[in-house]
KOLNUTOR-803558 format. One record per residue: chain; residue number from 1; z, y, x of N, C-alpha, C, CB in turn; residue in one letter. Coordinates in nm, 4 decimals, decimal comma, always signed. Each point is the difference from the previous one (the first is absolute). Glycine has a CB too. Layout:
<pts>
<pt A NUM <Z Y X> <Z Y X> <Z Y X> <Z Y X> A> ...
</pts>
This chain:
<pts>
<pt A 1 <+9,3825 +9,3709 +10,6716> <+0,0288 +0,0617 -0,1289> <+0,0433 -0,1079 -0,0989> <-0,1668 +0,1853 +0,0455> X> <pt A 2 <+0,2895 -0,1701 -0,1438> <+0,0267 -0,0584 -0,0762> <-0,0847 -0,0293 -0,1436> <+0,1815 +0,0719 +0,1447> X> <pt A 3 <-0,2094 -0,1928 -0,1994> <-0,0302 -0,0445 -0,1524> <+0,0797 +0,0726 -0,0784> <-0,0552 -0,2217 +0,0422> X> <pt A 4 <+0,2378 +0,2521 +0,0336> <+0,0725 -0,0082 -0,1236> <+0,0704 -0,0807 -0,0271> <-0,1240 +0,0804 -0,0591> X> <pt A 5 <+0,2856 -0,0863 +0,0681> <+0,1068 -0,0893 +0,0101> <+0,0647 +0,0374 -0,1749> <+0,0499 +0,0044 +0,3321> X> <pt A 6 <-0,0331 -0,1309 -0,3966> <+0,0763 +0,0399 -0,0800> <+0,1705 +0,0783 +0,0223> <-0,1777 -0,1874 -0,0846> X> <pt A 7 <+0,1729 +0,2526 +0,0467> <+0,1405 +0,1236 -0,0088> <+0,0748 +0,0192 -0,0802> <-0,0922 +0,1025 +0,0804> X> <pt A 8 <+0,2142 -0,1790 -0,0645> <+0,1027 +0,0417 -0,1166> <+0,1209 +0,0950 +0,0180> <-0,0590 -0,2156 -0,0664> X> <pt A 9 <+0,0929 +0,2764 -0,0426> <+0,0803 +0,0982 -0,0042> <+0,1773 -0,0798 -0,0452> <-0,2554 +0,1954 -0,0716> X> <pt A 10 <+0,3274 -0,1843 +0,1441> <+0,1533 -0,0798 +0,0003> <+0,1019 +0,1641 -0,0226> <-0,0598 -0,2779 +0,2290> X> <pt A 11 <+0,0988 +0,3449 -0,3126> <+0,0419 +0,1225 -0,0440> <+0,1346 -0,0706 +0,0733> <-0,1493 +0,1260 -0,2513> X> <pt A 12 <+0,1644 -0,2239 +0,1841> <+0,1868 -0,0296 +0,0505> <+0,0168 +0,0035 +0,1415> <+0,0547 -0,1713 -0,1825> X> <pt A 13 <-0,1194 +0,1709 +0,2482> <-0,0153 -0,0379 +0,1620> <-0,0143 +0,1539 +0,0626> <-0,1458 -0,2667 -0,0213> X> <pt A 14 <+0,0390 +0,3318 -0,0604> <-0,0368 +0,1411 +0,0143> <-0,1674 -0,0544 +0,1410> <+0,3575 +0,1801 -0,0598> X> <pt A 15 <-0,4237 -0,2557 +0,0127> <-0,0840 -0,0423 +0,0890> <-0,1354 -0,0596 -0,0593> <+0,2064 -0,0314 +0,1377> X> <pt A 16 <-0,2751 +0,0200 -0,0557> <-0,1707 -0,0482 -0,0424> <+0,0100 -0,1131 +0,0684> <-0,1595 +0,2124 -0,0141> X> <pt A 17 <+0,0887 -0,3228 -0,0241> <+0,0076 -0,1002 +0,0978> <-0,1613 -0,0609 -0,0534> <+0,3187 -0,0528 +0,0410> X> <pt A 18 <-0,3198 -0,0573 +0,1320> <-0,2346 -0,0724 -0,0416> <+0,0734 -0,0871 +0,0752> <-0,2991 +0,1781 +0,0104> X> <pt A 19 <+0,2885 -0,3324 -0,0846> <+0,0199 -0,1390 +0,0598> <-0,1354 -0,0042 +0,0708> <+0,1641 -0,1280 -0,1853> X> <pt A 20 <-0,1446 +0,0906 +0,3150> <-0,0993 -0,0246 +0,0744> <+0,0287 -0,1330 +0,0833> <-0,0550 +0,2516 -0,0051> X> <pt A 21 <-0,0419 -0,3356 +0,0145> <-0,0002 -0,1383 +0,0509> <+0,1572 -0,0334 +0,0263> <-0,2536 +0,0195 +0,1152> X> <pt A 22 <+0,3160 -0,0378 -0,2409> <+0,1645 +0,0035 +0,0073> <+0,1054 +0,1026 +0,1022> <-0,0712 -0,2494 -0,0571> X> <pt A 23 <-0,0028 +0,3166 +0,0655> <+0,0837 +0,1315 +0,0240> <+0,0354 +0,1299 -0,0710> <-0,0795 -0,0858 +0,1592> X> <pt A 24 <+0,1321 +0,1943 -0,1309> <+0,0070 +0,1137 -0,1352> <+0,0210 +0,1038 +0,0960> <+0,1170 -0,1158 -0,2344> X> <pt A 25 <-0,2078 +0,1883 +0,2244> <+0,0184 +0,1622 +0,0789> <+0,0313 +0,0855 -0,1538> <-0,2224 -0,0086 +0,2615> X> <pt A 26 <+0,2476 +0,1230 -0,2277> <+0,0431 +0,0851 -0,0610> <+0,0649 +0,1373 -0,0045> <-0,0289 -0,1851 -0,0255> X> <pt A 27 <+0,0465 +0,2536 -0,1077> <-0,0452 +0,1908 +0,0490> <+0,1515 +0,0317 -0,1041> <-0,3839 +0,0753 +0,0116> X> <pt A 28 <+0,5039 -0,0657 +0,0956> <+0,1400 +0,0176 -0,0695> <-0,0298 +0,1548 -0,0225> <+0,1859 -0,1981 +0,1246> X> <pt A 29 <-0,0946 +0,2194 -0,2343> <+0,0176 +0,1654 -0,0335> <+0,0867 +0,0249 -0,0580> <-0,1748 +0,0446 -0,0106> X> <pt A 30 <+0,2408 +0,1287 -0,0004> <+0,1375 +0,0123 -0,0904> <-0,0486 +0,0884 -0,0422> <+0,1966 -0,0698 +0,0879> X> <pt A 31 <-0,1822 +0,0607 -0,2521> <-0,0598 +0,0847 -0,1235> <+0,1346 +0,0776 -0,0060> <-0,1884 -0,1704 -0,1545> X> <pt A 32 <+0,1587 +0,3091 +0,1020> <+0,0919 +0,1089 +0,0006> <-0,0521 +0,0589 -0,1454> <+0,0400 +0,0488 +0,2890> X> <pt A 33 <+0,0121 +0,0441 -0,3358> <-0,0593 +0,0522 -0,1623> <-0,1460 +0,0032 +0,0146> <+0,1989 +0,1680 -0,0715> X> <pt A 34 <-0,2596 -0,0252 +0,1373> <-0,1279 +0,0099 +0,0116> <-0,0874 +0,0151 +0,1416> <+0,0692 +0,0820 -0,2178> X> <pt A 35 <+0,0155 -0,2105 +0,3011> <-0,0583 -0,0166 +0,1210> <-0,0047 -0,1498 +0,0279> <+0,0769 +0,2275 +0,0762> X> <pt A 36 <-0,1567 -0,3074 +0,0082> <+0,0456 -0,0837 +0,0666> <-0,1067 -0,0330 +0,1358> <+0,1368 -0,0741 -0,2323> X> <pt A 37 <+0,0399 +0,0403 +0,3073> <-0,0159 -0,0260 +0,1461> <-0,0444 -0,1434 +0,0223> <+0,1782 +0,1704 +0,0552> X> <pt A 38 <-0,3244 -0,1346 -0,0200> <-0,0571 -0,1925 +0,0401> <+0,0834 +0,0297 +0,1780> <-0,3676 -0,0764 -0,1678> X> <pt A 39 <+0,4774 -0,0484 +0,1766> <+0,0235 +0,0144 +0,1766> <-0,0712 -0,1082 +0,1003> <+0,2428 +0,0879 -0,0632> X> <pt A 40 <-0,2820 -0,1668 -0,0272> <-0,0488 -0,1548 +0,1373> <-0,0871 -0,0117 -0,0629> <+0,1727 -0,1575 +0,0996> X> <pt A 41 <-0,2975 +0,0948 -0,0273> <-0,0809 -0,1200 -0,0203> <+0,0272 -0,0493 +0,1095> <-0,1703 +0,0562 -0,1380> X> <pt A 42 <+0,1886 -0,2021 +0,0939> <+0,0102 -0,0906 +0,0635> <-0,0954 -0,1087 +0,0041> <+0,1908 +0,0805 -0,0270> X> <pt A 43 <-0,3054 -0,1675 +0,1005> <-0,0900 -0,1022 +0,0320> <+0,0751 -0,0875 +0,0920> <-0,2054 +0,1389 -0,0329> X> <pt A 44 <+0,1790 -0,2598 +0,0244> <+0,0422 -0,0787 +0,0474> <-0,1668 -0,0057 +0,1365> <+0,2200 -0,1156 -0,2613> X> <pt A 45 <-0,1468 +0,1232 +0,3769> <-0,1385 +0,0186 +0,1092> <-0,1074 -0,1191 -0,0189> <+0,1605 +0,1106 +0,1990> X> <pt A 46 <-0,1082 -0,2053 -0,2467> <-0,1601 -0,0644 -0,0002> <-0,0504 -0,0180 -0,1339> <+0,0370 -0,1338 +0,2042> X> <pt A 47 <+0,0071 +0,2659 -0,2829> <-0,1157 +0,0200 -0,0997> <-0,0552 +0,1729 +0,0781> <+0,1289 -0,1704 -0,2873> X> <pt A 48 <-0,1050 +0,2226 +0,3554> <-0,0017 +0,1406 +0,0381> <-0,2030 +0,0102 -0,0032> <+0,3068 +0,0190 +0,1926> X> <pt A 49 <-0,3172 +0,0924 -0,2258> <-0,1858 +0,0040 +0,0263> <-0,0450 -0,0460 -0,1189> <-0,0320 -0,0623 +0,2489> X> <pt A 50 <+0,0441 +0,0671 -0,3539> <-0,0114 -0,0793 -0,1033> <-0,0458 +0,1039 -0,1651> <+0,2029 -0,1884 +0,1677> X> <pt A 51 <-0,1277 +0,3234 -0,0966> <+0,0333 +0,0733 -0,1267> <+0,1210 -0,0549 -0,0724> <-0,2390 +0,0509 -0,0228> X> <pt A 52 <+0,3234 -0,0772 +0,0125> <+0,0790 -0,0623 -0,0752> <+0,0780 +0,1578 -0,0231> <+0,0024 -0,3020 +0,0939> X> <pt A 53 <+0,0300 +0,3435 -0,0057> <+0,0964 +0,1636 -0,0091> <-0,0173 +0,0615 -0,0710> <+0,0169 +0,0390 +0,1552> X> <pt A 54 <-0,1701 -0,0235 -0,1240> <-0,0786 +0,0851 -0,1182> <-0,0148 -0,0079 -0,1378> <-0,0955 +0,0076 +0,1561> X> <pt A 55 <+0,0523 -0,1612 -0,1936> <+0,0427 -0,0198 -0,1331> <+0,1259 +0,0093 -0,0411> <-0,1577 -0,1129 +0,0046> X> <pt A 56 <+0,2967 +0,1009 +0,0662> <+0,1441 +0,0210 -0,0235> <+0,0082 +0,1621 -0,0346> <+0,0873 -0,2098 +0,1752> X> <pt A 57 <-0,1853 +0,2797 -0,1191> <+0,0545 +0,1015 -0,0019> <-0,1236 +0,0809 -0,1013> <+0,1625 -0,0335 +0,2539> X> <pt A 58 <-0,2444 -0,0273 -0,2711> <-0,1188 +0,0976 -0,1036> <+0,0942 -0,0392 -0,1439> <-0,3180 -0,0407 +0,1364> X> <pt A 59 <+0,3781 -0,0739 -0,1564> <+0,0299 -0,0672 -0,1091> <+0,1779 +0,1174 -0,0161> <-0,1763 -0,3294 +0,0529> X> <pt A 60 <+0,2228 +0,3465 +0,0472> <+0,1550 +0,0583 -0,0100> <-0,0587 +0,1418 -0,0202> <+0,1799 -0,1637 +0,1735> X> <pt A 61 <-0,3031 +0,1979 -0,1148> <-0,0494 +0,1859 -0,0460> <-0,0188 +0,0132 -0,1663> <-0,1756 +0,0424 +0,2467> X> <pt A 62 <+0,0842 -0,1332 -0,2761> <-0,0325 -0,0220 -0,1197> <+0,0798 -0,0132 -0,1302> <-0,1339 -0,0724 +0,1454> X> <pt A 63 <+0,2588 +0,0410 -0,1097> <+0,1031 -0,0508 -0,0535> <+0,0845 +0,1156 -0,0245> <-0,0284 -0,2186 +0,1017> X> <pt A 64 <+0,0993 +0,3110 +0,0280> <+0,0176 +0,1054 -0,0022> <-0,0191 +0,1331 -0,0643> <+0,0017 -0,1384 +0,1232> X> <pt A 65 <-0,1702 +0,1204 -0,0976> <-0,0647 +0,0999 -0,0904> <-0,0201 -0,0082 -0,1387> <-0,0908 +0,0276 +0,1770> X> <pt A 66 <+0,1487 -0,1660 -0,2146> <-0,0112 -0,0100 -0,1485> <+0,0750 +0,0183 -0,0854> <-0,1010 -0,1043 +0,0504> X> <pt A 67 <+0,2746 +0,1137 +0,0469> <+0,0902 +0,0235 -0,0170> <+0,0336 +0,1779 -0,0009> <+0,0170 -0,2636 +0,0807> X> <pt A 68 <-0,1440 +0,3440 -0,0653> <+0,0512 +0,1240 +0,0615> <+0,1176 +0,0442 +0,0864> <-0,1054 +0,0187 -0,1700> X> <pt A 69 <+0,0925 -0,1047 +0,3081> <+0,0823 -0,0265 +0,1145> <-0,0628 +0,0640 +0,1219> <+0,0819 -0,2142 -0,1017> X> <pt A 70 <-0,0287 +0,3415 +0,1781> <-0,0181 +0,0359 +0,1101> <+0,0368 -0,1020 +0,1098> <+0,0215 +0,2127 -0,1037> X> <pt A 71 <-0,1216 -0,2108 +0,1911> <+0,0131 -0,0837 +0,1122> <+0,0790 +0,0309 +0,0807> <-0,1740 -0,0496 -0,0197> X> <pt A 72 <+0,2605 -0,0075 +0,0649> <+0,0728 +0,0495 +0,1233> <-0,0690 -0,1556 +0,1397> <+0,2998 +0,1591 -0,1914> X> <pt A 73 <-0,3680 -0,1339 +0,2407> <-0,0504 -0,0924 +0,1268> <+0,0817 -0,0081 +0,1096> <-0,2076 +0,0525 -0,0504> X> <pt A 74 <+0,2961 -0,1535 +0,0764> <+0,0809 +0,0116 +0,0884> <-0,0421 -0,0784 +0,1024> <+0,1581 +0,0574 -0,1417> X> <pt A 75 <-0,1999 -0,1545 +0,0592> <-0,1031 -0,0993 +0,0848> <-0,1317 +0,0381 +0,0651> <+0,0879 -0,1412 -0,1512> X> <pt A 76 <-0,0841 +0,1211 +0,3346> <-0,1230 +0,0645 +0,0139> <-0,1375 -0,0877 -0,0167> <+0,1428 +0,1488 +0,1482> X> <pt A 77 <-0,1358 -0,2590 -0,2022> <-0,0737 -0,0361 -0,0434> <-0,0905 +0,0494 -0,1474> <+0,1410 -0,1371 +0,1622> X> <pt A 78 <-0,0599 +0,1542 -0,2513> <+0,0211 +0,0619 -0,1034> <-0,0937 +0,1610 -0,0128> <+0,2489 -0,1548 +0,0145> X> <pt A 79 <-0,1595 +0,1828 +0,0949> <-0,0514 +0,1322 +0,0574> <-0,1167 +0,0293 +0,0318> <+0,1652 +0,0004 +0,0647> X> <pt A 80 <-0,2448 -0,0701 +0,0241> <-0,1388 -0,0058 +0,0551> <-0,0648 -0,0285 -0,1276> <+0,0345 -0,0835 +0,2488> X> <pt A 81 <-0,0284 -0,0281 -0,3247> <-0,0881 -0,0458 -0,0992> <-0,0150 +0,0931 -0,0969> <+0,0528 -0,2105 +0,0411> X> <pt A 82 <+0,0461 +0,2988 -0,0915> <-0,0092 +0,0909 -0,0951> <-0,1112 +0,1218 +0,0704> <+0,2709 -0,0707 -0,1102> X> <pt A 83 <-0,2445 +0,1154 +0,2302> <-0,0708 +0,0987 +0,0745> <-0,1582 -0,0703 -0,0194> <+0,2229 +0,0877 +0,1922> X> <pt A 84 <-0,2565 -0,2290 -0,1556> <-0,1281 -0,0383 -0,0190> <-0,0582 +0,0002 -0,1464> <+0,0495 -0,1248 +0,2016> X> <pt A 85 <+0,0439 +0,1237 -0,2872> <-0,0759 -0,0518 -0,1524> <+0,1305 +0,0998 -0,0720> <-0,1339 -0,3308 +0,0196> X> <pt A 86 <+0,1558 +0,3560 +0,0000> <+0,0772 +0,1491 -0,1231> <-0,1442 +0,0915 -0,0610> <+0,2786 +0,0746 +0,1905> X> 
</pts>
């Protein structure tokens, strides 16, 4: 289980990104009026097991919902996690 990766939000990129021991995983998405499609998370495998996804992706829900933004989960990562904690 994760502490918790710091998570930043890059709008120009359309992405979340967590520097991790000089690496950067991250949760791309394409914002639409009143939807947006998270499509990847991406981990770099030897941070994998870590939670890192999860914080990419509690932080991109959160964000969403603050935005009054329907989810579109394209990502099945994305997908599962919302089903566990929606």
């Amino acid at each position: 289980m994760s502490v918790g990766v710091p998570v930043e939000h890059q709008p120009d990129q359309s992405r979340f990104t967590a520097q991790v021991e000089g690496q950067t995983a991250f949760l791309t998405y394409e914002r639409g009026t009143d939807v947006v499609a998270m499509t990847h998370t991406i981990v770099p495998r030897e941070l994998e097991g870590r939670g890192i996804a999860g914080d990419l992706t509690r932080t991109a829900v959160q964000w969403a919902r603050a935005q009054g933004l329907s989810i579109d989960a394209q990502c099945s990562y994305v997908r599962s996690w919302l089903q566990k904690n929606a």
